[in-house]
Wavefront OBJ file of the C-alpha trace (Angstrom):
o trace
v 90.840 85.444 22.419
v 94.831 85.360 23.627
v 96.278 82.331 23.688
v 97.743 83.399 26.919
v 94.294 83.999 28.812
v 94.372 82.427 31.927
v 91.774 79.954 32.634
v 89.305 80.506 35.288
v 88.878 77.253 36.763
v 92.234 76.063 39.076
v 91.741 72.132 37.171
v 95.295 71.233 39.367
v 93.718 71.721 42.960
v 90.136 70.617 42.079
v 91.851 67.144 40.862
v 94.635 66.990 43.747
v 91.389 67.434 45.836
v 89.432 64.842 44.131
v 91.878 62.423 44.083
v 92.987 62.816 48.145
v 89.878 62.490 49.078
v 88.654 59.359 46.873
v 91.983 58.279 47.762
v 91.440 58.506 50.974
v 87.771 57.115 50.834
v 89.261 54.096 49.107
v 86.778 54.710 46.263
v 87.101 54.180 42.491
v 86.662 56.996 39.849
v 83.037 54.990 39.134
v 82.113 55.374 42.311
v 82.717 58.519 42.328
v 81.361 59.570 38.587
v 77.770 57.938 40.167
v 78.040 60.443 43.622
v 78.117 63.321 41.620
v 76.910 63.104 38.289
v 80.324 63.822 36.667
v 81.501 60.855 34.172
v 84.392 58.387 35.528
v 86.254 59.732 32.316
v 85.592 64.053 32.784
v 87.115 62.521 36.818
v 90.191 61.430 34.936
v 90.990 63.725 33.084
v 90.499 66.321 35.822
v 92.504 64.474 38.565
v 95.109 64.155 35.520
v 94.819 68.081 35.145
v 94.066 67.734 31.731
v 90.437 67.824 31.820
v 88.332 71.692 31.770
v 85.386 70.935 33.627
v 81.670 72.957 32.797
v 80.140 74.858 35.388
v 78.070 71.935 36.604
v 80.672 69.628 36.820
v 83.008 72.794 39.127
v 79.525 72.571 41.403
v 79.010 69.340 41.670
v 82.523 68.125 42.248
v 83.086 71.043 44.881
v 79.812 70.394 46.713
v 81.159 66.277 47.416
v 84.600 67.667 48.329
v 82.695 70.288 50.672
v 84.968 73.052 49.268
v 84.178 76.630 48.778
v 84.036 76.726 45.155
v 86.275 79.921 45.389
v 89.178 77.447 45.881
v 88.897 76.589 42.523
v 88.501 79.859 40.898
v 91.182 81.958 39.425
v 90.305 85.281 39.786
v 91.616 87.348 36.247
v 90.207 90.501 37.181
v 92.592 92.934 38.634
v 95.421 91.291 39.199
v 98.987 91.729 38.835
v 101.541 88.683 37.844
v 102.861 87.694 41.212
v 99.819 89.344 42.895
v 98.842 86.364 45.870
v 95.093 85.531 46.358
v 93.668 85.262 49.303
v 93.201 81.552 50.575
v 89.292 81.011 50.633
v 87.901 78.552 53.440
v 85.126 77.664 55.540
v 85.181 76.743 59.140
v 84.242 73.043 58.436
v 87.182 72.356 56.540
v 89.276 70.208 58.154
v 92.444 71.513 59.099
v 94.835 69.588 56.471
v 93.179 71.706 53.715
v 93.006 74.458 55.003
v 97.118 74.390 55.800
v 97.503 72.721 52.794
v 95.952 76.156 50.555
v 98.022 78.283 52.662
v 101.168 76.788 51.625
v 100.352 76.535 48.159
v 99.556 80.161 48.472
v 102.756 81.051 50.090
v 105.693 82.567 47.143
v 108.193 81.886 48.744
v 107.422 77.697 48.461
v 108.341 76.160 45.379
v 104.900 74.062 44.261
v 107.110 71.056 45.240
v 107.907 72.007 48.747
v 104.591 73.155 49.502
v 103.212 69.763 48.241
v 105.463 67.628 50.214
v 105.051 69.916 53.472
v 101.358 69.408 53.081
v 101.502 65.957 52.905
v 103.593 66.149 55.821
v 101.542 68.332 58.086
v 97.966 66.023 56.992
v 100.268 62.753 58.037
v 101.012 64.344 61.232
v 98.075 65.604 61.629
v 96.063 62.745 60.957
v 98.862 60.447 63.518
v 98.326 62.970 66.624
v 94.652 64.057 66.024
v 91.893 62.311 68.377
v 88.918 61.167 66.409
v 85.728 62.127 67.402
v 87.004 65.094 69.581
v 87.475 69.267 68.998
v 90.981 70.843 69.435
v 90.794 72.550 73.228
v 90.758 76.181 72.294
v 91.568 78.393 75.426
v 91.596 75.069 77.814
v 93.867 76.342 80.797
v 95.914 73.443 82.527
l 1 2 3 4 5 6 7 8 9 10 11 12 13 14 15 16 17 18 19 20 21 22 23 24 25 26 27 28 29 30 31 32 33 34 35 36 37 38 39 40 41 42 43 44 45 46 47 48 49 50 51 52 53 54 55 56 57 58 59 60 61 62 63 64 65 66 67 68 69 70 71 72 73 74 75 76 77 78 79 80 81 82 83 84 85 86 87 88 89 90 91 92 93 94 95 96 97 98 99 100 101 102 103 104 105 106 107 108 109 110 111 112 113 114 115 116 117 118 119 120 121 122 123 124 125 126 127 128 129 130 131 132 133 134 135 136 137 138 139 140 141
């Protein structure tokens, strides 16, 4: 096998995502390692993006962060270098994520800027958003 194959699992977003949200949750990689099954240390080493996690670790982990699993996956068939995916999301997402994929996907961001705008938009987001209520979609005034 090349030593430049690309890998099919994306291990950078699937730990960003793992550690925002037990970040966010205020929860410790134990805690986590015991809600899903996957050891504290496999957590690590993901959310470090040096960990290459099985199959059942990829479902597992995607299933607590209620993420299509697509999000993870590098497609290596038929594609060109410099060739975008398509963002994959569901309509429960919540909003910062799904903003937060696009501008990773976007070429024209460096992965810097599109990091620090995401973390931008999810503390606006999260300053100006109501709890508890759906964004008015078509409300007239």
């Amino acid at each position: 096998m090349a030593q430049s194959a690309k890998s099919l699992v994306n291990t950078i977003e699937l730990g960003r995502s793992i550690k925002r949200k037990r970040e966010a949750m205020k929860l410790s990689l134990r805690d986590v390692a015991d809600e899903t099954g996957v050891s504290a240390s496999t957590l690590s080493r993901i959310e470090n993006g040096t960990g290459k996690p099985d199959a059942d670790n990829i479902a597992s982990l995607t299933t607590w962060l209620n993420m299509p699993i697509e999000r993870v996956m590098n497609s290596a068939r038929g594609k060109s270098d410099g060739e975008i995916s398509p963002v994959v999301y569901f309509p429960h997402e919540a909003m910062p994520d799904i903003v937060e994929a696009h501008l990773r996907a976007d070429r024209n961001l460096s992965p810097e800027t599109a990091k620090s705008l995401a973390e931008l938009f999810r503390v606006a987001y999260t300053q100006f958003s109501v709890p508890g209520t759906a964004p008015a979609r078509g409300r007239k005034k």
